[in-house]
VEXKE-202105 format. One record per residue (C-alpha): x, y, z; residue number from 1. Coordinates in Angstrom, 2 decimals. Each point is the difference from the previous one (the first is absolute). Example, Ala and Ser with C-alpha at 12.3 -4.5 7.8 and 13.67 -1.06 7.14 Angstrom:
BEGIN
12.30_-4.50_7.80_1
1.37_3.44_-0.66_2
# end
This chain:
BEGIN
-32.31_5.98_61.30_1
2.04_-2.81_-0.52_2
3.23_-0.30_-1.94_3
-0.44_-2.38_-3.29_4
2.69_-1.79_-1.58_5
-0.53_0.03_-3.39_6
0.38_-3.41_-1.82_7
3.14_-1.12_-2.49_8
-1.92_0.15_-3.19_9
0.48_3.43_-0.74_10
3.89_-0.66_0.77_11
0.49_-3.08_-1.85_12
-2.17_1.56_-3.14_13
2.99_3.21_0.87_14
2.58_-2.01_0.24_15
-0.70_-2.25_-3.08_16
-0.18_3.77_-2.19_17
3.49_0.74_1.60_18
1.25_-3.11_-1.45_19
-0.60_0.68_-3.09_20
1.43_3.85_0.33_21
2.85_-0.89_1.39_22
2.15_0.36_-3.08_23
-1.85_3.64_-0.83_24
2.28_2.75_1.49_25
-0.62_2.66_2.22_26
-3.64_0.55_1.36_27
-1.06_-2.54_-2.72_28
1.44_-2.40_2.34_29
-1.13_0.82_3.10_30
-3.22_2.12_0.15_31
-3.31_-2.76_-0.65_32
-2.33_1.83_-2.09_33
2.69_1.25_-2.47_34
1.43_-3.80_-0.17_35
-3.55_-1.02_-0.99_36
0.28_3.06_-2.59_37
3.30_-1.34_-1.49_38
-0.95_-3.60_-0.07_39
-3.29_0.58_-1.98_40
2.41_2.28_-2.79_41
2.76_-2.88_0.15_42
-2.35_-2.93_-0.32_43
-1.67_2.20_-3.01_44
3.38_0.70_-1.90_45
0.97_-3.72_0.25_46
-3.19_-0.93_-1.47_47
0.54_2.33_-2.70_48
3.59_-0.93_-0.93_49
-0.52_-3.65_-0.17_50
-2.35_0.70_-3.09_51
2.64_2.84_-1.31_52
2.47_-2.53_0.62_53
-1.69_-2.36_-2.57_54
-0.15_2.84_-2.75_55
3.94_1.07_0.86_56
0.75_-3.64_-0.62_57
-2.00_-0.81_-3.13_58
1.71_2.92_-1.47_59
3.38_-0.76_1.19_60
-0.20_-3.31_-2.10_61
-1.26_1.25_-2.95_62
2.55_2.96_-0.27_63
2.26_-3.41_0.83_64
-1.62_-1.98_-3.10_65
-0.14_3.24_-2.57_66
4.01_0.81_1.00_67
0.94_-3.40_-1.23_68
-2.26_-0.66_-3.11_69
1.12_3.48_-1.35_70
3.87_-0.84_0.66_71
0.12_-2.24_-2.67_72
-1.32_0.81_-2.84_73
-2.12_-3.69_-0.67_74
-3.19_1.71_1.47_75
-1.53_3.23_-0.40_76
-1.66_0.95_3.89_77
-1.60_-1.57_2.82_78
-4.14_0.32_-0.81_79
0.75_-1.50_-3.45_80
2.20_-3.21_1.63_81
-2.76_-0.21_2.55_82
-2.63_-0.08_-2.73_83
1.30_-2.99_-1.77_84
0.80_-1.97_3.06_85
-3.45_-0.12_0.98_86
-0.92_-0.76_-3.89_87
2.64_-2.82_0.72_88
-1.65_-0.64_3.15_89
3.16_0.26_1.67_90
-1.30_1.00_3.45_91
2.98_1.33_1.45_92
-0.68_2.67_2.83_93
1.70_2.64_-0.07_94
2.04_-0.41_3.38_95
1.77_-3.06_-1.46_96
0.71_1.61_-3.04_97
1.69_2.89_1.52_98
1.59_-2.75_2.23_99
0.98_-1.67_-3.75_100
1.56_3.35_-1.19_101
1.83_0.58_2.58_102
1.50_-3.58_0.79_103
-0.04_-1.25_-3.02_104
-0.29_2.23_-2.90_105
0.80_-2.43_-2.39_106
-3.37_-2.11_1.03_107
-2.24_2.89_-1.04_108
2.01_0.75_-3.19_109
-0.54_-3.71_-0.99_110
-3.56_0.48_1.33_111
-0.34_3.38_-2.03_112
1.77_-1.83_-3.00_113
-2.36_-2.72_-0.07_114
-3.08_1.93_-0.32_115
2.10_1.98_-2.61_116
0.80_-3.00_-1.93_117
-3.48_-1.61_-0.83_118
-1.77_1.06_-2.95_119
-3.64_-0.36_0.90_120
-0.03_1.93_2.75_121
-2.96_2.16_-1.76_122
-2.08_-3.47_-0.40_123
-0.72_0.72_3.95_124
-3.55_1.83_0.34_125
0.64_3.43_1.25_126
-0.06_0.50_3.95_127
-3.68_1.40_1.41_128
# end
């Protein structure tokens, strides 16, 4: 029988795997199958943590928002400011205002101050 020389798909679909592996130590690095193993769990933890990240952050700026409201004593805490900037329709996300408080705490005090200041606040229907 006849010698065959198998093609280079197999090796270039191999070789492609080790590329990705080659940062993995040990046999993670060099052995296929278990490179194919540690890719699948690494491209599922990414995917995971970039939706953590979002929560991590969201909460970073609020604790960021709540720290500065509450140092002063204008305002009382962070769901009641956010409460009457959307009756104010103020639509202020809450990554800029963290970027506000931290920059430039005296722009959300004035912010904070204003809402604060007005009277008829209440005239505003309540939020749904």
């Amino acid at each position: 029988m006849t010698r065959v020389k198998r093609g280079y798909i197999a090796r270039r679909r191999r070789k492609k795997i080790r590329l990705f592996g080659s940062t993995f130590r040990r046999a993670h690095s060099r052995l296929t199958r278990t490179i194919a193993q540690q890719k699948i769990r690494a491209l599922v933890s990414a995917h995971r943590d970039r939706d953590r990240q979002k929560r991590d952050f969201r909460r970073l700026w609020i604790t960021r928002i709540n720290a500065v409201i509450r140092e002063k004593e204008i305002y009382y805490n962070y769901s009641k400011f956010i409460c009457d900037l959307y009756k104010r329709q103020l639509l202020l996300n809450r990554k800029i205002l963290a970027q506000i408080a931290i920059l430039n705490r005296n722009c959300l005090y004035m912010i904070s101050n204003e809402i604060i200041k007005k009277d008829d606040w209440k005239e505003y229907p309540e939020m749904i």
